[in-house]
VOTOR-68888 format. One line per 4 residues: their letters; for each residue x, y, z of N, C-alpha, C, O. Coordinates in steps of 0.2 Angstrom, whole numbers. Layout:
N
A = X,Y,Z,X,Y,Z,X,Y,Z,X,Y,Z ~ ...
REM end
This chain:
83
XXXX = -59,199,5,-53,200,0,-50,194,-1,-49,189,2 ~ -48,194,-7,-45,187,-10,-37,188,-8,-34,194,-8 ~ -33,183,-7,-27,183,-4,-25,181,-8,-27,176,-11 ~ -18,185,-13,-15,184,-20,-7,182,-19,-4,183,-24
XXXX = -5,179,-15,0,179,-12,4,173,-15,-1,171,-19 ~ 8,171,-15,10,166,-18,12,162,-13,14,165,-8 ~ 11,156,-12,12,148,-6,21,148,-6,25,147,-10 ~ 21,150,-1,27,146,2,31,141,2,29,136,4
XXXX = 37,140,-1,40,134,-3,40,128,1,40,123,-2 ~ 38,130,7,36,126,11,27,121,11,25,115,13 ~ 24,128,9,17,125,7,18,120,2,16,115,4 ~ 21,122,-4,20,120,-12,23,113,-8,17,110,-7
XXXX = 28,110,-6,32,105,-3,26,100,-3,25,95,-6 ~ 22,104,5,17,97,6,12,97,2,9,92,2 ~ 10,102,-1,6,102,-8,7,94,-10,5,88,-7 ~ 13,95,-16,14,92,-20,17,84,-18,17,79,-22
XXXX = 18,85,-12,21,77,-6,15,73,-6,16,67,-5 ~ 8,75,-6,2,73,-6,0,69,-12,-3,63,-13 ~ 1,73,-17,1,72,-26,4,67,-25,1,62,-23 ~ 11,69,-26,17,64,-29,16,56,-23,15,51,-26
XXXX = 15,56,-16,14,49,-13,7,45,-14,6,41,-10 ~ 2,47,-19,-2,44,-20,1,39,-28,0,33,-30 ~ 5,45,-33,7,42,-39,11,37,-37,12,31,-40 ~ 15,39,-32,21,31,-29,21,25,-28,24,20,-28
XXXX = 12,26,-26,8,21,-26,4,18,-28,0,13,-26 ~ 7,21,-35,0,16,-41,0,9,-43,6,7,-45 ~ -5,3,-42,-3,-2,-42,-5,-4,-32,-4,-10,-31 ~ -6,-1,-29,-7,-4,-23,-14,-5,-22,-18,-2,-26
XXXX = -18,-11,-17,-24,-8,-13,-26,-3,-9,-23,-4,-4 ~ -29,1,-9,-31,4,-6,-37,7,-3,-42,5,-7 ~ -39,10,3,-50,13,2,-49,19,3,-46,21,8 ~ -50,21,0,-52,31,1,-58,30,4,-62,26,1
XXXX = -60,34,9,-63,36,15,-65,42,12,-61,47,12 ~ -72,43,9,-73,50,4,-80,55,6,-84,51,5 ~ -82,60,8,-86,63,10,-87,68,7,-83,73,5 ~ -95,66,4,-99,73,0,-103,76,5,-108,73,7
XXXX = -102,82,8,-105,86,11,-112,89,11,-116,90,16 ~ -113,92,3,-118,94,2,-124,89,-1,-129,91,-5 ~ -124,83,1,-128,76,-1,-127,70,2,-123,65,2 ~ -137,71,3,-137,68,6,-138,58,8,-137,55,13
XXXX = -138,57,0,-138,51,-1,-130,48,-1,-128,43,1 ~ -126,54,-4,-117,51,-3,-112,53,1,-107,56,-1 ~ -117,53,8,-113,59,12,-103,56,12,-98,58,9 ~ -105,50,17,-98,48,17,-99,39,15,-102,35,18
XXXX = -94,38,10,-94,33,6,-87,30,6,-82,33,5 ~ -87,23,7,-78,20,4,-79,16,-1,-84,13,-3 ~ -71,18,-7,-71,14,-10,-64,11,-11,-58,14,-9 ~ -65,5,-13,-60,2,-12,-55,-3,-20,-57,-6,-25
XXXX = -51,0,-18,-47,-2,-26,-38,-1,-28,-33,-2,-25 ~ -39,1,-33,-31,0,-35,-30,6,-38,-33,9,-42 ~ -25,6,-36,-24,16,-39,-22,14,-46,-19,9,-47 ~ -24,18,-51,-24,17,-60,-19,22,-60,-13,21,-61
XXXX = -22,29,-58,-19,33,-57,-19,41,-55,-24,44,-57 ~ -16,44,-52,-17,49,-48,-13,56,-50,-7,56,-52 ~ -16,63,-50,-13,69,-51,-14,75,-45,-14,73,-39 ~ -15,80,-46,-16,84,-40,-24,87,-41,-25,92,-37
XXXX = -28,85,-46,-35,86,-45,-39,79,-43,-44,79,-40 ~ -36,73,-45,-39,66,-43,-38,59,-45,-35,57,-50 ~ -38,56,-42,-36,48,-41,-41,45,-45,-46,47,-45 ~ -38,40,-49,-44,34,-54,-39,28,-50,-33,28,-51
XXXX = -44,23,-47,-44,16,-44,-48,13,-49,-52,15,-53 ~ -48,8,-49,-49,1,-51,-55,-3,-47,-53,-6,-42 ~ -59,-3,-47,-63,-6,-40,-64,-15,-40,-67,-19,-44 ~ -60,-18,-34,-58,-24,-35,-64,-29,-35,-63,-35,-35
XXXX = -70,-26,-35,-76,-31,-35,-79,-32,-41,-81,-38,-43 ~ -80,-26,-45,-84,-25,-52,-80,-24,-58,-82,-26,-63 ~ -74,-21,-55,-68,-19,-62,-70,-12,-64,-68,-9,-69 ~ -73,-10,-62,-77,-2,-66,-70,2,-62,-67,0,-57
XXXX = -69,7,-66,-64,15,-64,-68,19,-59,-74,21,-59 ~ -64,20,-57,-69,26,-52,-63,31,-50,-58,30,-48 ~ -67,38,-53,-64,42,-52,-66,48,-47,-71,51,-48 ~ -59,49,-41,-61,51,-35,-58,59,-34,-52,60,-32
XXXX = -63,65,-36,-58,69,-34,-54,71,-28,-59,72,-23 ~ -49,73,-26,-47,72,-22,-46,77,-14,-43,76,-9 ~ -52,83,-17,-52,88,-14,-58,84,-7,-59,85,-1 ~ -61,79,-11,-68,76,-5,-64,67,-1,-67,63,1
XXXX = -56,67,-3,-55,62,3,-52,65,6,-48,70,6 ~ -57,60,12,-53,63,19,-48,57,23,-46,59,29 ~ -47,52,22,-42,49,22,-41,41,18,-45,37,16 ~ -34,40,18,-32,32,13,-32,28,18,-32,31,23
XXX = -33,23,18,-28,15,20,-24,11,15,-27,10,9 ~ -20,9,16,-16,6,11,-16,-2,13,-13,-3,18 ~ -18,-6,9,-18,-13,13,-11,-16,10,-9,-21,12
REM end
């Protein structure tokens, strides 16, 4: 059964605290720590870069070695560092 309930003011909060401190951050280094589950070749992957910019489906970095954009959905990081 699907749960139709509406999130918590509480849920929505850390929701969007997640969103909004990555946008706060645009302009930093950073490496996302990112993990495709279902493959085998990109199981878990870092990349490293400059946040372009970020919403609540996905982060576009900058990659400081090539310059190419890379676009990181954000459902598959599993953690930042920020240098």
């Amino acid at each position: 059964m699907i749960d139709m309930t509406y999130p918590s003011r509480e849920d929505r909060n850390k929701f969007y605290y997640n969103d909004n401190f990555l946008m706060m951050n645009k302009g930093k280094t950073v490496c996302f720590y990112v993990s495709f589950p279902n493959s085998k070749e990109w199981k878990d992957i870092i990349f490293k870069g400059i946040i372009e910019n970020s919403n609540n489906k996905y982060t576009l970095i900058r990659d400081i070695n090539s310059n190419k954009l890379i676009l990181i959905f954000n459902d598959y990081i599993d953690y930042v560092i920020f240098e």
